[in-house]
Structure formats: structure tokens, C-alpha cells
C-alpha positions in Angstrom: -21.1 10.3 -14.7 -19.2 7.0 -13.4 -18.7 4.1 -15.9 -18.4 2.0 -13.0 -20.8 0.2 -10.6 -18.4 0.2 -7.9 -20.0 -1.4 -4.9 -19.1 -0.2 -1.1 -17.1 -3.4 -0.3 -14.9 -2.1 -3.2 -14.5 1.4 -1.5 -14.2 -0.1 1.9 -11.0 -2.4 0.6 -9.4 1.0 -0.6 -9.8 2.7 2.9 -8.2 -0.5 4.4 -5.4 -0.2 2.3 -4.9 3.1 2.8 -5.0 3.0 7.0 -2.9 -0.1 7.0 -0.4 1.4 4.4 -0.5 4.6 6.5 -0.3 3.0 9.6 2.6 0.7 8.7 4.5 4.0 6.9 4.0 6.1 10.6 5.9 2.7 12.6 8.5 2.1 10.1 9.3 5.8 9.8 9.0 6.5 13.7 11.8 8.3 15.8 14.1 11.6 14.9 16.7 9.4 12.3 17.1 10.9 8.7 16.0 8.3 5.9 18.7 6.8 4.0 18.1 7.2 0.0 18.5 3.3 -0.2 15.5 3.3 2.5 13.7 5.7 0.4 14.2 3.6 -3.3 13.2 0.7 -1.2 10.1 2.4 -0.1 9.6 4.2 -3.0 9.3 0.9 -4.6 6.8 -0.7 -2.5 4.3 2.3 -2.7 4.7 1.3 -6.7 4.0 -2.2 -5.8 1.2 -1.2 -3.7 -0.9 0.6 -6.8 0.3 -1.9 -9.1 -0.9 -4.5 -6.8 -4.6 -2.7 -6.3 -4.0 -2.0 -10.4 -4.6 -5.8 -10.8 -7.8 -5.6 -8.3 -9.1 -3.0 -10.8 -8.4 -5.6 -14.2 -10.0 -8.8 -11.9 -12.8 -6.4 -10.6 -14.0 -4.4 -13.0 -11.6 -5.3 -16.5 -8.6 -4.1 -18.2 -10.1 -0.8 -19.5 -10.4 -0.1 -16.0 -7.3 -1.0 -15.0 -5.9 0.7 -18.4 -7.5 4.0 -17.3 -6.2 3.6 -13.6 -2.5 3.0 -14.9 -3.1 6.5 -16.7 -4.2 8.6 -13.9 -1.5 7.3 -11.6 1.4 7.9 -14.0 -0.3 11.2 -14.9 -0.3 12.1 -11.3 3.3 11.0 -10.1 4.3 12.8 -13.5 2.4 16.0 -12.0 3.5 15.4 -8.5 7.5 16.0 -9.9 6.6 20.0 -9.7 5.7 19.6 -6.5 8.7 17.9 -5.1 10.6 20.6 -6.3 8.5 23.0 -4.8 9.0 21.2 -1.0 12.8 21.7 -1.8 12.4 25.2 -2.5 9.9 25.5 1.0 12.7 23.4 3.0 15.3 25.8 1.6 14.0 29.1 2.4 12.9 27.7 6.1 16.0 26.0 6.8 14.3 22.6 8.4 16.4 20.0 8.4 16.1 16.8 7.0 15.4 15.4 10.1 12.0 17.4 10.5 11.0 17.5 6.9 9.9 14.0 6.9 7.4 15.0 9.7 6.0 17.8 7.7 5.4 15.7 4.6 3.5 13.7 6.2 1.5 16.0 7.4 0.8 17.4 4.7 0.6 14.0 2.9 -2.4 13.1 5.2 -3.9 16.3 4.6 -3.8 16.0 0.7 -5.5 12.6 0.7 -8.6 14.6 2.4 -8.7 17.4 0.2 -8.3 14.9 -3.1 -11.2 13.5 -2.1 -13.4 16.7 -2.0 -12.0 18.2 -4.7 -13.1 14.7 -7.3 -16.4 14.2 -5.7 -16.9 18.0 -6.3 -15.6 17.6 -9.6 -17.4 14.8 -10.1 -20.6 15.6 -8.7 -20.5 19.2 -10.8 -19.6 17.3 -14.0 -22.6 14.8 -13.8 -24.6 18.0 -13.2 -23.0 20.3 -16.0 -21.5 18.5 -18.7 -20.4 21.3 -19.9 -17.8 21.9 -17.5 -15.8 19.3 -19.1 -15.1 22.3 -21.9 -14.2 24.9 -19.2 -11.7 22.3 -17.4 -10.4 21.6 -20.6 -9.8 25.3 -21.1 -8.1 25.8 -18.3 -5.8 22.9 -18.3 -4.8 24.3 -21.9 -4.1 27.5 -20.5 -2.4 25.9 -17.7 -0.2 24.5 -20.1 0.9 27.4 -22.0 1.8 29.0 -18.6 4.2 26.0 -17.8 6.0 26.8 -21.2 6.5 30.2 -20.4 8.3 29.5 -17.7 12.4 29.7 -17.9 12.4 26.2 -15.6 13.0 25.0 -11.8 13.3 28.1 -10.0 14.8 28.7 -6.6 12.9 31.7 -5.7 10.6 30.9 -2.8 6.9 30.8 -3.8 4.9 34.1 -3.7 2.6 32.6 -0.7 5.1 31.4 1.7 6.4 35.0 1.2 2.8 36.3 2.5 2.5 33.8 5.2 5.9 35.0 6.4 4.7 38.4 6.5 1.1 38.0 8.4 1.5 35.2 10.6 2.9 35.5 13.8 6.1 33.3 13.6 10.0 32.3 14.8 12.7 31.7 12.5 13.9 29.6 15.5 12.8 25.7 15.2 11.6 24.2 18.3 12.0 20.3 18.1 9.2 18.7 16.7 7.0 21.7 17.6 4.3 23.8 15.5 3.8 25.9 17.9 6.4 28.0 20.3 5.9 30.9 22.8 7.6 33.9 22.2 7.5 37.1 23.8 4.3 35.7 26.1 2.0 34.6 22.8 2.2 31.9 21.0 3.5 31.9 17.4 3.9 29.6 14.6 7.3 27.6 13.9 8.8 27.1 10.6 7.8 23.3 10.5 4.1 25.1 10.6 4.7 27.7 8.0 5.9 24.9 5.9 3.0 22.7 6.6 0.3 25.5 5.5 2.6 26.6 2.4 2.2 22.9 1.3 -1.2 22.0 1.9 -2.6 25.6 0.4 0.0 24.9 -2.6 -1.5 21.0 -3.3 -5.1 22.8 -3.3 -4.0 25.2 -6.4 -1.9 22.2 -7.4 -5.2 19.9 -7.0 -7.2 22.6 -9.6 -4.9 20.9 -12.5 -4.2 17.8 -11.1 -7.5 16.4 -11.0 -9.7 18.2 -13.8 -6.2 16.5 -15.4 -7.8 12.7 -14.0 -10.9 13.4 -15.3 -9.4 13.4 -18.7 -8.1 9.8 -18.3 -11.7 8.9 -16.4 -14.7 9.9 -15.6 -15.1 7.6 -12.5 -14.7 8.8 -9.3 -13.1 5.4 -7.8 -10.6 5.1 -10.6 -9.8 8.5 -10.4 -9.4 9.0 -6.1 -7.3 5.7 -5.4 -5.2 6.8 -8.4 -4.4 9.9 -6.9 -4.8 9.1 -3.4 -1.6 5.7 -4.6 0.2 8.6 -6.0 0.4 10.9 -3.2 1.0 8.4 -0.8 4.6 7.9 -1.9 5.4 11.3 -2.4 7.4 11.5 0.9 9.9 9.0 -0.3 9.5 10.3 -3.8 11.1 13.5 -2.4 14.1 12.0 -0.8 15.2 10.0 -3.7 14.8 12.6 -6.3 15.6 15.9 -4.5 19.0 16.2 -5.7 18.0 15.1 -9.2 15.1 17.1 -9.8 17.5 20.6 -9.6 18.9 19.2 -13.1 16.0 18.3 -14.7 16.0 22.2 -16.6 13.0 20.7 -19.2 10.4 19.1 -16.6 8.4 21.8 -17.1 7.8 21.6 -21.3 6.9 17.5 -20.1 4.7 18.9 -17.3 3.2 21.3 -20.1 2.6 18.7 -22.7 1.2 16.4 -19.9 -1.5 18.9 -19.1 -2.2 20.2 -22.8 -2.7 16.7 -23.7 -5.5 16.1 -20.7 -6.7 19.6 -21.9 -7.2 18.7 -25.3 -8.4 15.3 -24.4 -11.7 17.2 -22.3 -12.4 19.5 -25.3 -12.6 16.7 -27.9 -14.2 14.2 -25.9 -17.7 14.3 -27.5 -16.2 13.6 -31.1 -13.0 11.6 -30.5 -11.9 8.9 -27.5 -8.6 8.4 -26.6 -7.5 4.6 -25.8 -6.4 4.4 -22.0 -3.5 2.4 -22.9 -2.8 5.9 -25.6 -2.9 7.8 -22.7 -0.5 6.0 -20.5 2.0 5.6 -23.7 1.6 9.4 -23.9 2.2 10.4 -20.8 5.4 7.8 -20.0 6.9 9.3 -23.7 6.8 12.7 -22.9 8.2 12.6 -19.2 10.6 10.4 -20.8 11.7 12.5 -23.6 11.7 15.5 -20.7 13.8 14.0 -18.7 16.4 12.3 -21.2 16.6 15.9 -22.9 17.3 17.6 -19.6 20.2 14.7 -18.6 21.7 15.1 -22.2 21.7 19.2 -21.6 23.3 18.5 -18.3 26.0 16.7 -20.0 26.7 19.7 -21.6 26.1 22.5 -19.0 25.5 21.3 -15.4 22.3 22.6 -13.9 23.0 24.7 -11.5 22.3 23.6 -8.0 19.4 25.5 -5.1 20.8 27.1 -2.7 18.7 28.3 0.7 17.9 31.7 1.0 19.5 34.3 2.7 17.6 34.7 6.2 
């Protein structure tokens, strides 16, 4: 199904880039001190820099359609991304890990996602060159996805449904131990909360990946475009997270953006035999209606302040 003859030298650059920018992210970030938000906007920033820089690779390489549909994908994702940051506050809450030991988790986790993007699209991929009428039932289900995000009331501060099972059948402390995952209690050896967080966030990027990338696909059907997209888009989530933690608990409409973000992609796989979207329509698209979300939620604000997350009661 790829529009692209990408050739291995092509996928070889993007793993350098991604164990160098890894590598140079672990030494910058090492030691027990809490990132500044300054350090975070600065980082946050370069990870930009970074896509945009391998966006121009794409436009030399392959042409500005290409680099058109990767500009897509990556906004859609680090628009989709946004309801996942507010889901690591809500984690972080409930847990009560500090600032201090949330970086570590996130990257964790970060790490993990990259692996799990990448068999999930050449899955998706694979099963759409095979089936081409998937594309209708991925479409479906984006659409449906959408009208769920509508439904909902907003942000909310209750902690998700499965860290509430994991709390109940794994064997854990509430007590943190350092840096550890693992602590022994009572002669056996249990989980921590930095571990608990760590599964709740790689199981919730897998159900988050089921939209997310069905959600790529409508922007391209090439695997390349679509994994460094995502894989750009993940990788600054860590800094992402410290810069907008405080502002995501007052942005009340993300989710009708979120919703019309995913509708659109839906709509875009169910029409895509009789009607093609522009890549550059798609990134206009998806900038205006995270814009328009997020100037409506700061205007409301105005009005009545959102109100803020407080950690659960333990």
C-alpha cells in the first residue's frame, strides 16, 4: 500500500536519529534534579526542530507531498497526544510520584511506545495492503471514536478505570522506594507505584495507539511517513508534559478538538475511493480546530476558571 519507494539507507537514517536523539535526551536528563519549565520549552523546542528538520529530508527526498503528508501526521499526533498528557497527570496524581520520579517513568514508557508504534503501523499496514477494506472499518471506528469524545463532559480527574484494576490485582506498596520498580515487602516482592504507573501508561498508549494510528493512515498510506511521524511526536512528549501540565487542566473543550480531529481522519478513510484530501488541507484542518479548541477553552476560562486536579485521596 506505500506510495513511497523508501530505500533501507532512508530507514537506517531514521533509527540513527532516533538512538542519537534518545541517547543525548538520557545524558542531558541524567541525575535525581526536577526539570525547570524553561528547560522543558527549550527542549520541547528542539524535539520540534528535530521533525521539522527530518520534515525537510522528506521534501529533498521524496517531495513536498511527502513532506506535506508528514507535516499532517505529526501535528495530528501531538494534537492526539494532548489527551494523553492529561491522562499522565491524572496517573501521577492518584500515585502520588513526585516530579522527581515522573520523568523516569516517561521515559520508560516513552521508549516503550516507540516499539509498540511500530507494530501496530506495520500491522496496520500490512492488513490494509491485504484488505482494503479495512480502510472502511478504521474509518468506522474512528467516527465512533469521535462521537464518544463529544459525549464526554471534559478533563476529568477521576483516575482511569485500569489503574483502578491494576491497583486491585497486582501485588503492590503505596510506599515509593527511590528509583525502584520493584520492593520487598512482607518477604515477596511487589510492585512500586513508579511500576503501576509505568504499566497503566504503556497499556493506555496501546488503546490510545487503536485511534492514533488508523488516524495516520488517514493522512498516509505509507508506512515511513506514517512511523517517524509518530515515533517525532512521541519522542517529545516527556517535555510536552512538563510545559503544559498546568495548562492542560483549563483547556475544558480539548476534547470537542480531539473529537473533530478524529471524525475528520474518520471521514477522510470512508471517502477515500471517491474524494482526496490535499495534505496541506489536512494540516490546515487539524492546526484550525486545535486552535479554535484551545482559544474557546482560554476565552471560557476568562469567564469561569477551570477548576484545578487534585490527587486522590489514598
Amino acid at each position: 500500500m506505500s506510495s513511497l519507494d523508501v530505500p533501507i539507507w532512508a530507514w537506517a537514517l531514521l533509527g540513527v536519529l532516533l538512538v542519537v536523539s534518545i541517547t543525548v535526551d538520557l545524558i542531558a536528563h541524567r541525575g535525581d534534579h526536577e526539570d525547570s519549565r524553561r528547560s522543558a520549552v527549550l527542549w520541547t523546542l528542539a524535539w520540534i526542530g528535530i521533525a521539522a528538520g527530518f520534515g525537510v529530508f522528506i521534501a529533498i527526498q521524496f517531495g513536498g507531498t511527502a513532506a506535506e503528508q508528514f507535516a499532517a501526521a505529526y501535528l495530528l499526533e501531538k494534537s492526539l497526544s494532548l489527551d494523553n498528557l492529561f491522562l499522565f497527570i491524572v496517573i501521577f496524581a492518584t500515585l502520588g510520584i513526585p516530579r522527581t520520579e515522573q520523568r523516569r517513568v516517561l521515559t520508560f514508557g516513552i521508549l516503550g511506545a516507540l516499539l509498540t508504534r511500530l507494530l501496530f503501523i506495520m500491522l496496520g499496514a500490512a492488513a490494509l495492503h491485504r484488505w482494503h477494506e479495512l480502510t472502511y472499518v478504521l474509518g468506522a471506528l474512528l467516527v465512533f471514536t469521535s462521537f464518544k469524545l463529544l459525549r464526554h463532559e471534559g478533563p476529568s480527574a477521576e483516575p482511569p478505570r485500569l489503574l483502578l484494576w491494576l491497583e486491585r490485582h497486582v501485588p503492590w506498596t503505596r510506599q515509593l522506594h527511590g528509583h525502584a520498580f520493584f520492593a520487598k515487602a512482607n518477604g515477596r516482592t511487589v510492585a512500586t507505584p513508579l511500576l503501576i504507573a509505568l504499566i497503566t501508561i504503556e497499556l493506555a498508549d496501546v488503546v490510545f495507539a487503536i485511534d492514533s494510528v488508523p488516524a495516520a493512515f488517514a493522512v498516509s498510506d505509507d508506512t515511513f511517513i506514517v512511523y517517524s511521524s509518530n515515533v517525532l511526536a512521541v519522542l517529545g512528549l516527556r517535555a510536552l508534559y512538563i510545559v503544559l501540565a498546568n495548562a492542560l487542566q483549563g483547556l475544558r473543550y480539548l476534547h470537542f478538538g480531539l473529537a473533530a480531529i478524529v471524525g475528520f481522519a474518520g471521514i477522510k478513510l470512508l471517502v477515500a475511493n471517491w474524494m482526496k484530501f490535499p495534505p496541506l488541507v489536512s494540516v490546515l484542518v487539524i492546526a484550525g480546530m486545535m486552535g479554535i479548541a484551545v482559544l474557546a477553552s482560554l476565552r471560557a476560562n476568562r469567564v469561569r476558571p477551570a477548576e484545578a486536579i487534585a490527587p486522590r485521596e489514598t
